[in-house]
C-alpha positions in Angstrom: 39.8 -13.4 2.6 36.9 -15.0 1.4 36.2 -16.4 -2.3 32.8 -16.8 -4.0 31.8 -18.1 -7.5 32.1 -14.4 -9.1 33.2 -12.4 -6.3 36.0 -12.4 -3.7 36.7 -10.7 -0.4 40.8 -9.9 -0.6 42.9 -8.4 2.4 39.9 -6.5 4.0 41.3 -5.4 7.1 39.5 -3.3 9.6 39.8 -2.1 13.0 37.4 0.0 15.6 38.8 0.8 18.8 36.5 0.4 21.7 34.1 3.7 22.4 34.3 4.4 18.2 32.0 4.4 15.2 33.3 3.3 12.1 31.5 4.4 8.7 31.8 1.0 6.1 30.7 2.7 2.8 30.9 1.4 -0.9 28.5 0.8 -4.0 26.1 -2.2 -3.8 27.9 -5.0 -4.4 31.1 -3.4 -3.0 31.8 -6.2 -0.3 29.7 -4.6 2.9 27.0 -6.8 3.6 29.7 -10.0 2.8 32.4 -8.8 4.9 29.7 -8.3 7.6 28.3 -11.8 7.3 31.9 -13.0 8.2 31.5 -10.8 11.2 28.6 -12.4 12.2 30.1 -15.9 11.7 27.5 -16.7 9.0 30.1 -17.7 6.7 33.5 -18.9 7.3 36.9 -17.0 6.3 39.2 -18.8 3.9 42.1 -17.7 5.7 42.4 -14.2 8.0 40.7 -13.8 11.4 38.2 -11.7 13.4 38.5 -11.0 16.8 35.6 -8.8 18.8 37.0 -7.6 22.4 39.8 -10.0 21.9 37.4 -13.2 21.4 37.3 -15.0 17.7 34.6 -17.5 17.2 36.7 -20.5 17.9 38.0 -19.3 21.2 34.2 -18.9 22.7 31.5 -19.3 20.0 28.5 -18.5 22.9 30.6 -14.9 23.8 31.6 -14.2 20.5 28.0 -14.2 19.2 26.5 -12.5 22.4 29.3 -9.7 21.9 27.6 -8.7 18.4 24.6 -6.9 18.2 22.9 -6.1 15.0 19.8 -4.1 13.2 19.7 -4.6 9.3 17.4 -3.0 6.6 14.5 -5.2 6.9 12.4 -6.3 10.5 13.5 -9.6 11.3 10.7 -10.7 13.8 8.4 -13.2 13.3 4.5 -12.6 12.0 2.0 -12.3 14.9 4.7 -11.2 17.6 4.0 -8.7 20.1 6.6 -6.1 21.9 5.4 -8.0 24.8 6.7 -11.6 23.2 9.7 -10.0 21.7 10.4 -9.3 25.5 10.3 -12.4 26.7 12.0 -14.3 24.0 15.1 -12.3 24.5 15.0 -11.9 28.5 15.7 -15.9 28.1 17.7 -15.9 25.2 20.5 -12.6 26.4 22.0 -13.2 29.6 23.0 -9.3 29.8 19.5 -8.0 28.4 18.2 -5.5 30.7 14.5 -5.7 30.8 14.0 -2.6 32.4 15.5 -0.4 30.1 13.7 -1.9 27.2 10.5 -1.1 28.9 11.8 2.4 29.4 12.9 2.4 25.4 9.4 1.2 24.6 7.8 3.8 26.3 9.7 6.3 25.2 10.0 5.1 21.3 5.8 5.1 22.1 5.5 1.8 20.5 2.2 -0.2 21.4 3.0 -3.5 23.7 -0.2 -5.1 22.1 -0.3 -4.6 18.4 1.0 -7.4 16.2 4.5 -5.8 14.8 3.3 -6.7 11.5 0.9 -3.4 11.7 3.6 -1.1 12.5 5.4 1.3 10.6 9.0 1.0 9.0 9.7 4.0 11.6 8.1 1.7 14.3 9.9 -1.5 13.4 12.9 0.4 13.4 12.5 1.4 16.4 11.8 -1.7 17.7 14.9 -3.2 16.6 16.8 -0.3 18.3 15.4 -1.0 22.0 16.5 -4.5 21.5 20.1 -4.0 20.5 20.3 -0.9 23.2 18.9 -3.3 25.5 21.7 -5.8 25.6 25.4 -5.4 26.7 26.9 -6.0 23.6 30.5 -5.2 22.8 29.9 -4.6 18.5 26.7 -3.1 17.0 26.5 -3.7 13.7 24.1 -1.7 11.6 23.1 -2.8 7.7 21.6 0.2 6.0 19.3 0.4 9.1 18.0 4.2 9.1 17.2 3.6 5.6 13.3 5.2 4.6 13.2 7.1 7.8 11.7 10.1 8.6 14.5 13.1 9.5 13.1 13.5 13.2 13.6 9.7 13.8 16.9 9.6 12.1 18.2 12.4 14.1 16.6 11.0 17.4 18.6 7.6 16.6 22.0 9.2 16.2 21.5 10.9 18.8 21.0 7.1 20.5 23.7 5.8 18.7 26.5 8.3 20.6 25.2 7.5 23.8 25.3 3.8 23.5 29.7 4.4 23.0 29.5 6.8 25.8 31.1 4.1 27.7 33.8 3.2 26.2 33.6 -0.2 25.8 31.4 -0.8 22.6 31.8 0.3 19.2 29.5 0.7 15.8 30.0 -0.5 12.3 27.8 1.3 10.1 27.0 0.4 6.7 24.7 2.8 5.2 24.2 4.9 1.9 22.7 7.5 3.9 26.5 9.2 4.2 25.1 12.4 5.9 24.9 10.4 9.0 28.4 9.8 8.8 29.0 13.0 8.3 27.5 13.4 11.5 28.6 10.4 14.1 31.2 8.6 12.2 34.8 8.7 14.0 36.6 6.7 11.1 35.6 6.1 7.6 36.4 3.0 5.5 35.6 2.8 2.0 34.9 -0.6 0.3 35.2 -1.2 -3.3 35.6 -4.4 -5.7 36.1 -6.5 -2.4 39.1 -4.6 -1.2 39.7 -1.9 1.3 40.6 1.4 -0.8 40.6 3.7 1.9 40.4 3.8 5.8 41.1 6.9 7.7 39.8 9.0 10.8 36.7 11.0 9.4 38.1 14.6 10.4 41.7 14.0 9.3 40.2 12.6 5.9 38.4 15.6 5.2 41.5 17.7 5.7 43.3 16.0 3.2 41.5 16.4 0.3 40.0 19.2 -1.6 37.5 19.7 -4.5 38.4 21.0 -7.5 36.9 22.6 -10.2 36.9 24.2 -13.3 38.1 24.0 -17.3 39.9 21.1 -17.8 41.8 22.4 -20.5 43.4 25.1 -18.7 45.3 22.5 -16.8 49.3 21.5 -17.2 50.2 17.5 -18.2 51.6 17.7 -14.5 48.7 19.0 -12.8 46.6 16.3 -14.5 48.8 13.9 -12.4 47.5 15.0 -9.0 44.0 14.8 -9.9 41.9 12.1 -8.2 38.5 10.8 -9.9 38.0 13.1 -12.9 34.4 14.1 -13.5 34.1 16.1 -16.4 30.4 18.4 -15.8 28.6 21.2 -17.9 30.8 23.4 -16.3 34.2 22.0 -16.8 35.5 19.2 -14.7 35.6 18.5 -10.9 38.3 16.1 -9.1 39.5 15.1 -6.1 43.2 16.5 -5.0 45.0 15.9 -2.0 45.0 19.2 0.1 49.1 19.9 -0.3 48.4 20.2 -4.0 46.4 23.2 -3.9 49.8 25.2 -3.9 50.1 23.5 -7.5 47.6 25.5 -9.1 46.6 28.8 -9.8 43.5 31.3 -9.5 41.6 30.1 -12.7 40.0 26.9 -10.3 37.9 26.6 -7.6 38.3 24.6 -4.5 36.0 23.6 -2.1 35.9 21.2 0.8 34.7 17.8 0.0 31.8 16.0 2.0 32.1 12.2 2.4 30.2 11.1 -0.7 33.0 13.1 -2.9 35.6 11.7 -1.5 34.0 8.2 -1.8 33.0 8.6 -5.4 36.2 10.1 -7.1 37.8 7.8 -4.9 36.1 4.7 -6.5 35.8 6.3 -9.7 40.2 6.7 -9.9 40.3 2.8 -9.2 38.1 2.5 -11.8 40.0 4.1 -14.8 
């Protein structure tokens, strides 16, 4: 729980099992970049707890913070740096940073070891921030709208990336992102984030077997089927809804059903709180 002037944080409650990924999705202004700032220990709870691998900040404040890993939306290295400096700086600063495989990222993300970082590309910073996370032994990465602007062959090369660092077993993702289609892709759990409260939280294959689309003229529908609709959007075509999938036996030829993606679910979902 955490309060603000005009906003509050109530009973969010998440957790990843080691060797997961967890999709942490919601409008701007949801609660995702505040709930991850408690994370990180840059603000303070009012009351709850977080624990990563069984550490909370107060047990070991040195291993909790070395435990988390983290690339947001913007390049947070200093003007003038170098690959080369960037090197250096976190070889004495990461006790587990493997230099090695940061010189074998660097090579293979072809990034220049010379040119200031300021020159490079958003793909390029991006990058950048990836070998240094993937570098590290860390037990949490946390990513803040981080593939955001990217180019489809880089985004596909860092997903790729992203289910080999959790090949282990022993680290796990939280990944905040609008993109949703890379959820679709990598994400093992969902948890949606609206208001500053947790509205839904499931396992990303079960969710999408539970729900259905829905679609067609709203008037055709009984005062009891209107009860197990979820989100009502009403389109030039008639309406579309959210239903949960054993309440497709509740209606008849004259709709349509489909199977939902992530963003439906996420947006009647948000819309029903909302009404």
């Amino acid at each position: 729980n955490k309060t603000y002037k005009d906003f509050q944080l109530k009973d969010v409650n998440l957790t990843i099992p080691k060797g997961y990924i967890m999709g942490f999705v919601g409008q701007n202004g949801a609660g995702k970049t505040s709930t991850i700032n408690l994370i990180k220990h840059i603000c303070k709870c009012d009351s709850g707890s977080i624990k990563i691998d069984g550490i909370s900040y107060a047990d070991d404040p040195v291993r909790y913070k070395e435990s988390i890993a983290y690339v947001g939306d913007e390049c947070y290295f200093t003007k003038g740096l170098k690959v080369k400096n960037v090197k250096q700086t976190l070889k004495e600063f990461y006790p587990t940073f493997d230099s090695e495989k940061f010189d074998s990222l660097i090579e293979k993300y072809n990034l220049p070891i010379n040119k200031n970082i300021i020159n490079f590309s958003r793909g390029m910073k991006v990058k950048l921030m990836f070998a240094t996370v993937f570098s590290r032994d860390a037990k949490l990465l946390i990513l803040d709208e981080a593939t955001n602007g990217l180019d489809p062959v880089v985004r596909e090369e860092l997903m790729g990336e992203l289910q080999k660092y959790i090949e282990n077993g022993e680290r796990s993702i939280l990944f905040s992102t609008h993109v949703l289609s890379d959820l679709e892709e990598i994400a093992d759990y969902i948890t949606f984030i609206d208001n500053g409260r947790i509205i839904l939280q499931k396992p990303k294959d079960e969710m999408l077997e539970e729900y259905m689309i829905i679609k067609g003229d709203y008037g055709n529908l009984t005062e009891q089927q209107k009860k197990y609709l979820i989100g009502v959007e009403n389109k030039n075509y008639g309406f579309e809804a959210l239903i949960e999938s054993n309440n497709v036996q509740n209606f008849d030829g004259q709709f349509v059903f489909e199977k939902p993606n992530v963003s439906q679910i996420m947006l009647h979902t948000i819309k029903e709180g909302r009404m």
